[in-house]
Each structure stands twice: as structure tokens, then as C-alpha cells.
C-alpha positions as CSV (number, residue, x, y, z in Angstrom):
1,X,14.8,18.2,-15.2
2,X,13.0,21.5,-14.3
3,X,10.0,23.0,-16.3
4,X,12.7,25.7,-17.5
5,X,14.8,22.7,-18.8
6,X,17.8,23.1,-16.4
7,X,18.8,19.9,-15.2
8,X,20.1,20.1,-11.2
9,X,21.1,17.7,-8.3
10,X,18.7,17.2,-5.1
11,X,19.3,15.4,-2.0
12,X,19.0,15.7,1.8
13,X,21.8,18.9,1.5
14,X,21.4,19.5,-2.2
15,X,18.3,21.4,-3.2
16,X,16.7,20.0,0.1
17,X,13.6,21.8,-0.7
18,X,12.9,20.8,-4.0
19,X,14.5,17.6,-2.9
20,X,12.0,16.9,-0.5
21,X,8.8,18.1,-3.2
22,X,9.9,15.5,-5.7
23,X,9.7,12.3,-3.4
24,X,5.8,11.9,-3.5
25,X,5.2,15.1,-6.1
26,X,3.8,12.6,-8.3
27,X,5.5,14.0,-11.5
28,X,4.4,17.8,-11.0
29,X,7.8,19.0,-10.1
30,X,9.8,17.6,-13.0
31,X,10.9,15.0,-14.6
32,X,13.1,12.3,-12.7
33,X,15.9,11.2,-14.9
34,X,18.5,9.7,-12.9
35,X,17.9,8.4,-8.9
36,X,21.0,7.1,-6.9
37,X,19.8,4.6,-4.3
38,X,21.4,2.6,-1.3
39,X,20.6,-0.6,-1.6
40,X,20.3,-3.4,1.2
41,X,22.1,-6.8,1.2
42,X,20.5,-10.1,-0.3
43,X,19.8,-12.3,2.9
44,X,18.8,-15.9,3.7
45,X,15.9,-16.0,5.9
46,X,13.4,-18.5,7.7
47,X,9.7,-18.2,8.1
48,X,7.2,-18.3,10.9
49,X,3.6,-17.4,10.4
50,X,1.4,-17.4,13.4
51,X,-2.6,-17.1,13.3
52,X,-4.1,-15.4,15.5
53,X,-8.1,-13.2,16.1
54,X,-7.2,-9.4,15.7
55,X,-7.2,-7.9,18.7
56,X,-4.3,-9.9,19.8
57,X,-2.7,-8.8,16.8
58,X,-0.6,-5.9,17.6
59,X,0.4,-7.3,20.9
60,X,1.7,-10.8,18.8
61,X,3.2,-8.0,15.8
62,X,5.2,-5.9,18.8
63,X,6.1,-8.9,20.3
64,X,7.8,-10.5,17.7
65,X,9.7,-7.3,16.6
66,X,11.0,-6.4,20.3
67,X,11.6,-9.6,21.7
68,X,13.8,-11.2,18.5
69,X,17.1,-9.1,17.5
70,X,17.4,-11.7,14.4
71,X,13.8,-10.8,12.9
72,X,14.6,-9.1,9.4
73,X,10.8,-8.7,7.6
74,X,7.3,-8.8,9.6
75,X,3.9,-8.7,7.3
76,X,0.6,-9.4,7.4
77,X,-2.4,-10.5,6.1
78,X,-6.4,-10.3,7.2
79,X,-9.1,-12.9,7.0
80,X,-11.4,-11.5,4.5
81,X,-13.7,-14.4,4.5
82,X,-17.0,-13.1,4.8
83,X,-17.5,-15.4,8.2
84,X,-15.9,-13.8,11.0
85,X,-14.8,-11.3,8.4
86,X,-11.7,-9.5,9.3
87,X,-11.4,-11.5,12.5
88,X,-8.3,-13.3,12.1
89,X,-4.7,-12.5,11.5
90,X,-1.8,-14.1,9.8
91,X,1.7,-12.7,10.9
92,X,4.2,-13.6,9.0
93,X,7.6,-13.2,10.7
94,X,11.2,-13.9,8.9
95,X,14.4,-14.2,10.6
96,X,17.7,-13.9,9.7
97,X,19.1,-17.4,9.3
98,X,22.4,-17.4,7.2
99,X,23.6,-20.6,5.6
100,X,26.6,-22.4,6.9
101,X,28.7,-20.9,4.0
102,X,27.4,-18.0,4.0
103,X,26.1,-18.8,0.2
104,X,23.0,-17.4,-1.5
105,X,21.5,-19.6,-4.6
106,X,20.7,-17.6,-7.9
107,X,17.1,-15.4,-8.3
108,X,14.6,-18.5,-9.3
109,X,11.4,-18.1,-11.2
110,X,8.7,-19.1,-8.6
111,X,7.0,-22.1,-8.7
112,X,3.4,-23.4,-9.0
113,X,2.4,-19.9,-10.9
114,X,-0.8,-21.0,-12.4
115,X,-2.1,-22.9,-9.6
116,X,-1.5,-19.6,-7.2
117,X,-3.1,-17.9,-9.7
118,X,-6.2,-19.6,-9.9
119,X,-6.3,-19.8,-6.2
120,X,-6.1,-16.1,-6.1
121,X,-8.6,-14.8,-9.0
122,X,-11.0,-17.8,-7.7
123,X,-11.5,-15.7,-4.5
124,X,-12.7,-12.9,-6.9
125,X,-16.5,-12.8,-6.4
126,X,-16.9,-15.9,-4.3
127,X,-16.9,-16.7,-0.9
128,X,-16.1,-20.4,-1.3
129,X,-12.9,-19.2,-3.4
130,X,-12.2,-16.7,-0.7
131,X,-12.7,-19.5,2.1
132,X,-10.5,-22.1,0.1
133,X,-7.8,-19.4,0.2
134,X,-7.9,-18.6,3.5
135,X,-7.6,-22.4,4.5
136,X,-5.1,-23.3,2.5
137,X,-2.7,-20.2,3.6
138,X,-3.4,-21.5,7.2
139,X,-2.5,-25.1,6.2
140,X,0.7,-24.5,4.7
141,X,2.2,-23.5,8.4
142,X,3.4,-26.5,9.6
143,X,5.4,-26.8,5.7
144,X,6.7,-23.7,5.8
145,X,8.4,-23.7,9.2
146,X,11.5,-25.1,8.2
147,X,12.1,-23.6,4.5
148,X,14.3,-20.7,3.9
149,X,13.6,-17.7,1.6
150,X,15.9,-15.4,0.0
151,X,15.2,-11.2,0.3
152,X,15.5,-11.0,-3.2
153,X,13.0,-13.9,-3.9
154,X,10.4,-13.0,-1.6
155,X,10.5,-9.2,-3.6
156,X,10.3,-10.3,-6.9
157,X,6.7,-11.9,-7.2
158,X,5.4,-10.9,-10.5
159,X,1.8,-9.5,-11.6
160,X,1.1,-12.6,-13.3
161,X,-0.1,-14.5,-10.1
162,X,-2.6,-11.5,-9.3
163,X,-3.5,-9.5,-12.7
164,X,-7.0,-9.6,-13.5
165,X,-7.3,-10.3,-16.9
166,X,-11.3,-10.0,-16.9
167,X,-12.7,-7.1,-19.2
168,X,-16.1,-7.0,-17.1
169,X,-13.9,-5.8,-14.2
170,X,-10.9,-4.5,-12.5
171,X,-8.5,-4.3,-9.6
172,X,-8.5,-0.9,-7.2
173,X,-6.3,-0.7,-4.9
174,X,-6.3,1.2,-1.2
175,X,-4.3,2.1,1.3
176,X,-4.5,3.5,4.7
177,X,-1.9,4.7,7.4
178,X,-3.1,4.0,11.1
179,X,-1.3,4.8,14.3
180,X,-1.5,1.7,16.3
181,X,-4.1,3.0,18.9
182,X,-6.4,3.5,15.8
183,X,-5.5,0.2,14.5
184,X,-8.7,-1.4,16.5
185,X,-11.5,0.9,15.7
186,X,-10.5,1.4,11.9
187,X,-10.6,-2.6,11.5
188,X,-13.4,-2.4,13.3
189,X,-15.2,0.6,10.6
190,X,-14.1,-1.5,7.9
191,X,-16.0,-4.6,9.0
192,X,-19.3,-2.4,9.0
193,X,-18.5,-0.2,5.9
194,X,-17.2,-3.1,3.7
195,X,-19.9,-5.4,3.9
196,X,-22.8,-2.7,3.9
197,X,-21.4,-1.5,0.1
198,X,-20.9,-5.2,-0.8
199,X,-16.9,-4.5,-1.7
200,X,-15.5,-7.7,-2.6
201,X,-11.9,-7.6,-1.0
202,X,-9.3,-9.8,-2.2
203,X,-6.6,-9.2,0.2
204,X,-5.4,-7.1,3.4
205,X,-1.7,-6.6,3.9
206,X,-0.8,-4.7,6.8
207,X,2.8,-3.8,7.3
208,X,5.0,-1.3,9.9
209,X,5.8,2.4,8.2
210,X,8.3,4.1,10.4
211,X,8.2,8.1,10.5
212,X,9.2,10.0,7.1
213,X,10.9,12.7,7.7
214,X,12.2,13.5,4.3
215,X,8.9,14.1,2.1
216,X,7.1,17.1,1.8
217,X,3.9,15.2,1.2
218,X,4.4,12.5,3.3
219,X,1.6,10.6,4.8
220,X,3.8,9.1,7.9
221,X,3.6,12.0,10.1
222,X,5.2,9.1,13.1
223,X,5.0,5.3,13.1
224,X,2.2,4.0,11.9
225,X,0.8,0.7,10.3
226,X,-0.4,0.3,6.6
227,X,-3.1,-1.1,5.3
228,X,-3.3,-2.3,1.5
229,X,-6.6,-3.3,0.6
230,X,-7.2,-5.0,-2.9
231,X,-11.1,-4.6,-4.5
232,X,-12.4,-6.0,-7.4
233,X,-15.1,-4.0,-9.0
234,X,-17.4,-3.8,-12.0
235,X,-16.4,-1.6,-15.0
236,X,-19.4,0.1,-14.9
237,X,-20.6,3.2,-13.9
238,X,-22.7,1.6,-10.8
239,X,-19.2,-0.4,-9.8
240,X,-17.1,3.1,-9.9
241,X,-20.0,4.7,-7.9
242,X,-20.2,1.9,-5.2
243,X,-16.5,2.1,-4.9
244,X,-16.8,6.0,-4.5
245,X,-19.1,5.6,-2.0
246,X,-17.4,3.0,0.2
247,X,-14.1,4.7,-0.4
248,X,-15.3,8.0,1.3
249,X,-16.2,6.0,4.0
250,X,-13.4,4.3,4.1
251,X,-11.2,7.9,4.1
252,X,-13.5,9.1,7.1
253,X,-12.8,6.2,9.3
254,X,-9.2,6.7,9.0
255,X,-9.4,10.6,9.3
256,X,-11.2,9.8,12.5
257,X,-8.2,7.7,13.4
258,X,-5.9,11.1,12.8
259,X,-4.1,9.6,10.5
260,X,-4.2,9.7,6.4
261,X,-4.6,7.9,3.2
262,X,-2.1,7.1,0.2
263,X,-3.0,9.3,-2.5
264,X,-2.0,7.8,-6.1
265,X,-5.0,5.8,-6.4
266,X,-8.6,7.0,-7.3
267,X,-9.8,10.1,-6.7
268,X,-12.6,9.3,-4.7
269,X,-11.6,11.4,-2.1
270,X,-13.5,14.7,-1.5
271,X,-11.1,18.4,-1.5
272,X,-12.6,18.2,2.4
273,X,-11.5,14.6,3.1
274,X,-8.0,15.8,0.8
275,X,-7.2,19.1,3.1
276,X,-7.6,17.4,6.1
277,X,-5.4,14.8,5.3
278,X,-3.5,16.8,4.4
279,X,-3.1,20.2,5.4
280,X,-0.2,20.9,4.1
281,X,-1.3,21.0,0.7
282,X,-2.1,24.7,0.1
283,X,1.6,25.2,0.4
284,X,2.8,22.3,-1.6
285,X,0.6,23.4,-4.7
286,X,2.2,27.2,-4.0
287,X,5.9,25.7,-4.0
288,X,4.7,24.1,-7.2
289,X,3.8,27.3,-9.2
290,X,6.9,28.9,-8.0
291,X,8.8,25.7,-9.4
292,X,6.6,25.4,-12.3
293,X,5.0,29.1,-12.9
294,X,3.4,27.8,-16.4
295,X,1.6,24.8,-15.3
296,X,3.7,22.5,-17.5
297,X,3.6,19.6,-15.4
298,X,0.1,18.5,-14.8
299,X,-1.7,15.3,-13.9
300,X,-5.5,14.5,-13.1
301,X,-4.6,14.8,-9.1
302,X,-3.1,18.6,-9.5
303,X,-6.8,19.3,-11.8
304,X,-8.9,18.1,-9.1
305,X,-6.9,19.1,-5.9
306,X,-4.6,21.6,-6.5
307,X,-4.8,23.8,-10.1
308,X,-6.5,27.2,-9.2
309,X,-8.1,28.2,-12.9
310,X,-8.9,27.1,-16.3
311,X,-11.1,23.6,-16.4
312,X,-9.8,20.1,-17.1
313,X,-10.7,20.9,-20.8
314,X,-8.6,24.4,-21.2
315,X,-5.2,22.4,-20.0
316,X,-6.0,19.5,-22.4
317,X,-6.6,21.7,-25.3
């Protein structure tokens, strides 16, 4: 539905344009009502993690991808244990490996949900909790070499293991897009910016992005990898300026990298760090006033990076 109330069809040939705006215009286009999707088929698959130190990461990541026609999923995750921080690498590699029968069991709630949980939020302000995790994630290996997973399973984890419940602070999330020549020296700017701000990371997933061609705002410009970072922080004005901070530093490092950063999170990032990101944004915000002449659909991203009068206060009044 468009700010005029007219309610049209976009896809690839159907109002490309507007189309293209409204994957990743974060609500300032219109207002989403219906979204037809292709979907992919449920799939048995079998696990294989492999550990190994960072810079032989990407070589063990292509290798696995290239070498292996059945691989169907490849993730994963950083050592964030504060010795030999960032150092070490799980990959995580799942293969296609159909039953006999070709049978799938039914969706299953997952198991051992508190004690995950308390494995997880333990590693919230403590080394030893981060440490504990980090060995027993290594240790499960040998378990886990024979067990079979379902696609649908593996993508329906609920909040409940993760959600920080804790009123003293919350969960930020980051996440940043890095060619794979730039994969070494941003890992290697994170273990010096991290550390120096004190950010307690919880997790590093890092996963393959291939080149989006459809979005208008897209922040895969070619294949790159992604890494999701998950901070804990105060809820205090200190916490949210220590995150700003670090985050900046964060953004640079990856700028440096030519590459970008996902947007919908905080808006740490300054309009100079935004625009070069970004550069397309002066005519994104101009396609959205011709969309959306009145302003009607606004959020607290278009106030900061993109509305060109009246204050935060005039649009809220």
C-alpha cells in the first residue's frame, strides 16, 4: 500500500523500481501487506564441524564448498574467548544425506533448552562462562559426526535459548559484510578495537552472502562474508556511549575493507561513515519523496540519515 493508499503489485518486472526500493526500504516506502515467496525443500542433512586458527579459515571455508557437490549449509563461529581472542574457528559444514526412504520426521521442539540457555547467558560478562562455552562446542565434535539434522530444525531455534532477560542490560547486535581479501585485516581490527573498549562479545557467526542484485539498498555489492556479532551492554548512558564509540570503530575498519555495514541496528553510525557506505543514498531518499511527497512514512533511520527539514520533534508533533 502506497502513501496515496493505492494498493499495486511489484516484482522483478512489475514495478521493478519500486520493487527494488521496498526490499531493504525499511518501512519508508509503504506498507507490505502481502509477499509471495519461493520456498526451498525440507532436507535431511549430516554435520561436520572442523576447528581450525583463522587464517586458515577461508582456505578450509572454500574448500569445503568447492570440493563437496553434496554440501547444502556452511556457517561459522569465532573463538571469543578473551585468550587467543578471535584466533580460532569453528566451521560447521552440513551435507546432504537423505534417508533410505526418503522420509523426514515431524518439526520437534529442541531439547536441553535451559541448560543451552544457561550455557549461553553464563558467557555474558565472564570469561570463565565464555571459556566453558567455547570448550564444550569443541567437545561435542566427535558426538555430532554421525547425527542428522533436518533444514527445518536447524531454522527454527527460538529466542528463548539467547534472550537476555536482565533489566541492567541488553543485547546489540552488529553486522558487517567483508569481501574475502578483507576478511583477515578486519578480524584482525576487531581483536585491537574490541578489547581496547572492553565489548563483551557473546558470539561471531560468519556466513557466505552471494551478490544482491535486486535491492536498491543492498549492502552485497559482490560476494562477500558476514559477520554477526552479538554485544551485551549496560543500560546506561556510559554502556550506549562505549558501544557508540567501539561501533564507529568498528564501521571504519570495515569501510577500510571497501565493503559496508547492515543498517537496522543502532544508529551509531556517523552521516560520513553512512554516505560512504553507502553512496547511493542521496538518490534513494529522492525516490522516497517522489514515492511519498508528504513524509508519511517515517522512522528514526530516515530522521537521522535522510529527512531534509523539520526536527525529530516537528514530525512527532
Amino acid at each position: 500500500m502506497k502513501a496515496d493508499g493505492t494498493i499495486v503489485r511489484c516484482s522483478r518486472r512489475e514495478n521493478a523500481e519500486l520493487f527494488s526500493l521496498a526490499l531493504g526500504g525499511y518501512g519508508l516506502f509503504g506498507i507490505i501487506l502481502d509477499v509471495h515467496l519461493h520456498i526451498v525443500p525440507n532436507e535431511r542433512y549430516r554435520i561436520e564441524q572442523i576447528v581450525v586458527p583463522v587464517d586458515q579459515a577461508l582456505a578450509t571455508f572454500e574448500k569445503q564448498i568447492k570440493s563437496k557437490p553434496d554440501v547444502a549449509m556452511v556457517y561459522a563461529r569465532l573463538r571469543i574467548v578473551p585468550d587467543n581472542f578471535l584466533k580460532a574457528v569453528i566451521i560447521n559444514v552440513l551435507y546432504r544425506n537423505p534417508s533410505p526412504d526418503g522420509s523426514l520426521p515431524e518439526l520437534s521442539e529442541h531439547g536441553m533448552v535451559g541448560l543451552r540457555r544457561s550455557m549461553f547467558r553464563g558467557s555474558a560478562g565472564s570469561d570463565y562462562g565464555k571459556q566453558l562455552r567455547w570448550e564444550a562446542e569443541t567437545k561435542l565434535q566427535p558426538h555430532l559426526k554421525n547425527k542428522h539434522f533436518l533444514r527445518n530444525q536447524l531454522l527454527n531455534e527460538g529466542i528463548e535459548v539467547f534472550q537476555n532477560r536482565a533489566a541492567e542490560s541488553t543485547d546489540i547486535l552488529h553486522e558487517y559484510f567483508v569481501p574475502r581479501e578483507g576478511v583477515v585485516s578486519f578480524v584482525e581490527e576487531l581483536r585491537r578495537i574490541i578489547p581496547a573498549h572492553q565489548g563483551d562479545l557473546l558470539n561471531v557467526t560468519v556466513r557466505y552472502v552471494d551478490t544482491d542484485s535486486d535491492t536498491f539498498f543492498r549492502f552485497a555489492e559482490k560476494p562477500v562474508f558476514a559477520l554477526v556479532m552479538l554485544f551485551n551492554q549496560q543500560t546506561t548512558a556510559a554502556g550506549d556511549a562505549q558501544m557508540q564509540v567501539m561501533t564507529q570503530e568498528m564501521i571504519d575498519a570495515v569501510l577500510a575493507t571497501g565493503s559496508r555495514y547492515y543498517l537496522p541496528y543502532r544508529l551509531h553510525a556517523t552521516l560520513e561513515q553512512f554516505r560512504q557506505a553507502y553512496p547511493q543514498a542521496d538518490e534513494f531518499f529522492e525516490l522516497k519523496r517522489k514515492y511519498d511527497p508528504d513524509e508519511l512514512f517515517h522512522n528514526q533511520f530516515y530522521l537521522k540519515y535522510g529527512r531534509l527539514t523539520e526536527s525529530v520533534d516537528q514530525i512527532e508533533e
